[in-house]
Backbone bond lengths (Angstrom), bond angles and torsions (degrees), N, CA, C in turn:
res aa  C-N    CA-C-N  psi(-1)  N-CA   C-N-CA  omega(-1)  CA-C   N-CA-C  phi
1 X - - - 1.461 - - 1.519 109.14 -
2 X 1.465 108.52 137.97 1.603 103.32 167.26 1.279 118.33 -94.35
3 X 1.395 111.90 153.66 1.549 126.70 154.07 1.420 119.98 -119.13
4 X 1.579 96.96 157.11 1.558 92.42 179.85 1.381 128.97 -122.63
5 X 1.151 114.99 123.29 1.572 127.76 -176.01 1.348 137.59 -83.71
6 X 1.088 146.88 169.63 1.859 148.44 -150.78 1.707 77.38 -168.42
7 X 1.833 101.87 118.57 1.009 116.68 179.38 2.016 83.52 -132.93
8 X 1.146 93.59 95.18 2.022 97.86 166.43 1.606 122.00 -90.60
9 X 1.610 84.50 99.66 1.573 91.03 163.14 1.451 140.44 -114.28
10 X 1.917 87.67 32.46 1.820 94.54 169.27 1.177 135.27 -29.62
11 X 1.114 143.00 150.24 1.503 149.98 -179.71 1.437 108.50 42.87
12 X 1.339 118.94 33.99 1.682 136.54 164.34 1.266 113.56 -68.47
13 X 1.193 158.24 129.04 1.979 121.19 148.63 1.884 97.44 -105.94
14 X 1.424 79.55 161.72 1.913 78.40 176.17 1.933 118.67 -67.58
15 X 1.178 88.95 130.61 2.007 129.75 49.94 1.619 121.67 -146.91
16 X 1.513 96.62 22.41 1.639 118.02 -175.51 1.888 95.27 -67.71
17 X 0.950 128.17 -61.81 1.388 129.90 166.85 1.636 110.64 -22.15
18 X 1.482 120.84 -74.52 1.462 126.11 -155.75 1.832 87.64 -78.63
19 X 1.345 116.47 -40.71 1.883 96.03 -176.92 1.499 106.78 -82.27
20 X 1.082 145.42 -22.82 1.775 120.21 147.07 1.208 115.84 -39.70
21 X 1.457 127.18 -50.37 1.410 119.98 -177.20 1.775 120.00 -54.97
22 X 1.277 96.52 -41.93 1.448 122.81 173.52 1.694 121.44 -56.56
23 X 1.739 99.60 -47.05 1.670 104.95 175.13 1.891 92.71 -77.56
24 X 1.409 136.38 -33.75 1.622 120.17 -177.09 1.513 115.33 -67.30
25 X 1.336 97.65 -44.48 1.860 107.70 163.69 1.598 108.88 -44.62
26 X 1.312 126.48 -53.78 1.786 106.33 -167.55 1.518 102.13 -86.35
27 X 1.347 126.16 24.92 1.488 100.19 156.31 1.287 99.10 -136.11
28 X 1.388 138.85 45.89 1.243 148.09 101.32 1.562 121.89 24.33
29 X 0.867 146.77 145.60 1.362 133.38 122.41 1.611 128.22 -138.02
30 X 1.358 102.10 -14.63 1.774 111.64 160.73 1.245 104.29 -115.78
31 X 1.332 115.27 -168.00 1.458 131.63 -168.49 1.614 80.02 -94.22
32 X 1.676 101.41 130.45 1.863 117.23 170.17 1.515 111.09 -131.17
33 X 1.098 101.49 145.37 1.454 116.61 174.21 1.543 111.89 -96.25
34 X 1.250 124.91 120.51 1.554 120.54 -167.08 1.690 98.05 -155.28
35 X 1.622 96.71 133.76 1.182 118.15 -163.40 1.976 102.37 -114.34
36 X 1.573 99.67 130.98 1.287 96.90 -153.37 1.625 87.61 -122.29
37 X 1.504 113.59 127.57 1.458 134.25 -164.30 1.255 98.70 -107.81
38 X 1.499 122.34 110.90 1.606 110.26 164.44 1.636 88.65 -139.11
39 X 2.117 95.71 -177.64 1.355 100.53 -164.63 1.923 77.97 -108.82
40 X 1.101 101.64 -10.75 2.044 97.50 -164.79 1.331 108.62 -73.99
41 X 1.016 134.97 124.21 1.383 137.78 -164.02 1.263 131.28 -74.12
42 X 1.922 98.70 -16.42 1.107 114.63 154.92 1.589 154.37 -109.28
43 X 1.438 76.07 53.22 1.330 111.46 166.16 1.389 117.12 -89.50
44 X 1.702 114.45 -13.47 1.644 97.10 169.25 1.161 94.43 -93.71
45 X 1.266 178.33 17.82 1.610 155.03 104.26 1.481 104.78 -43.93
46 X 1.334 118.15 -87.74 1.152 102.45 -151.79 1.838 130.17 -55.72
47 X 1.874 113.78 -29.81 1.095 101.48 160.05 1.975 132.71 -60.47
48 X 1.424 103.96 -24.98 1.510 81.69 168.79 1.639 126.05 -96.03
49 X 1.507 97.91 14.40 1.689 102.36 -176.03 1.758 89.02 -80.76
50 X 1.742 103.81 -44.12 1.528 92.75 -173.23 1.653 117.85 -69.48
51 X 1.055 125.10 -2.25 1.443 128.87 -169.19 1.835 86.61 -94.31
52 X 0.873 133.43 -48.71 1.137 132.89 163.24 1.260 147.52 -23.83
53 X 1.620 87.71 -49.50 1.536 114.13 170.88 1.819 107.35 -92.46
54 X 1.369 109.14 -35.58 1.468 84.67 -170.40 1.715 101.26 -106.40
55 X 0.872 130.13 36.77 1.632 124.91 179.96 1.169 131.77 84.05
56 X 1.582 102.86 25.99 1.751 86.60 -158.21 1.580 89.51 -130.94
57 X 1.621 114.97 169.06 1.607 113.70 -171.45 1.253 112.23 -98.18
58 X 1.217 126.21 161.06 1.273 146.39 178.05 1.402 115.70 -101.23
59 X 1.381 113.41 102.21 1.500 105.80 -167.41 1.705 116.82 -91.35
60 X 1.050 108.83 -54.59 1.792 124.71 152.45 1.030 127.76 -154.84
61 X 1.410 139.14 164.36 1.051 174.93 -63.71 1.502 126.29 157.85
62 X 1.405 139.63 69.43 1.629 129.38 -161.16 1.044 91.78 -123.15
63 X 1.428 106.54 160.72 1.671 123.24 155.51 1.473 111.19 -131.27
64 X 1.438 128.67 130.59 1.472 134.72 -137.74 1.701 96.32 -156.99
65 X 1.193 87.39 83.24 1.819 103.39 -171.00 1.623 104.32 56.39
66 X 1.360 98.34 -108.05 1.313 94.19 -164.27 1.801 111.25 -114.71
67 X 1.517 97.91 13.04 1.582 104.07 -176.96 1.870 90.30 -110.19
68 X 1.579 115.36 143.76 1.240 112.43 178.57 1.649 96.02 -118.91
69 X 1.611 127.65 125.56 1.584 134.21 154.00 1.287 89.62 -87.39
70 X 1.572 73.98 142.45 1.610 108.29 164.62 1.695 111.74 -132.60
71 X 0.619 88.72 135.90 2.082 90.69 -172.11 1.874 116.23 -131.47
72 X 1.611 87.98 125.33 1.464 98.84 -164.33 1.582 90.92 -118.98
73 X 1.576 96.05 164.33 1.471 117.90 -179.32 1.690 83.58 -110.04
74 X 1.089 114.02 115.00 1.394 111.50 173.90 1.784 113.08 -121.11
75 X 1.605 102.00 138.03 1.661 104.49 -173.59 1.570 120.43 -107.83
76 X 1.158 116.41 145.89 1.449 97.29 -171.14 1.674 119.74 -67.76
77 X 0.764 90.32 171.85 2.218 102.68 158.24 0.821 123.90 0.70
78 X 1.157 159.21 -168.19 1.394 143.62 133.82 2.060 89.66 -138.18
79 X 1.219 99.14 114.15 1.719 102.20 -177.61 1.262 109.79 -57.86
80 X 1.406 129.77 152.50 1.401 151.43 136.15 1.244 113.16 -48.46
């Protein structure tokens, strides 16, 4: 089942943005939907380059004045 999350990383600049997303991703444990609030603009590249790289989906992409969501389908862990 999904849930959905508000991950705020206003007044972040990269790459503080994409590794919050990264520390909410490893404690995971179902598939979550989490919506990531920053003011840095580049957060639409770099969050879907990282969804890219580590497996996870890219749901959209907004820009909302001057705050940009970005919203990922994010999966947990995969155990050892």
């Amino acid at each position: 089942m999904r849930t959905a999350n508000i991950l705020d990383t206003k007044g972040l600049l990269c790459p503080l943005p994409v590794i919050r997303l990264q520390e909410f991703v490893r404690r995971v444990e179902s598939e979550t939907e989490v919506t990531v609030v920053a003011t840095d603009p580049g957060v639409l590249a770099d969050i879907p380059s990282w969804c890219r790289v580590n497996g996870h989906e890219l749901i959209s992409t907004k820009e909302l004045g001057r705050e940009y969501h970005v919203t990922v389908r994010a999966f947990p862990p995969l155990s050892v």
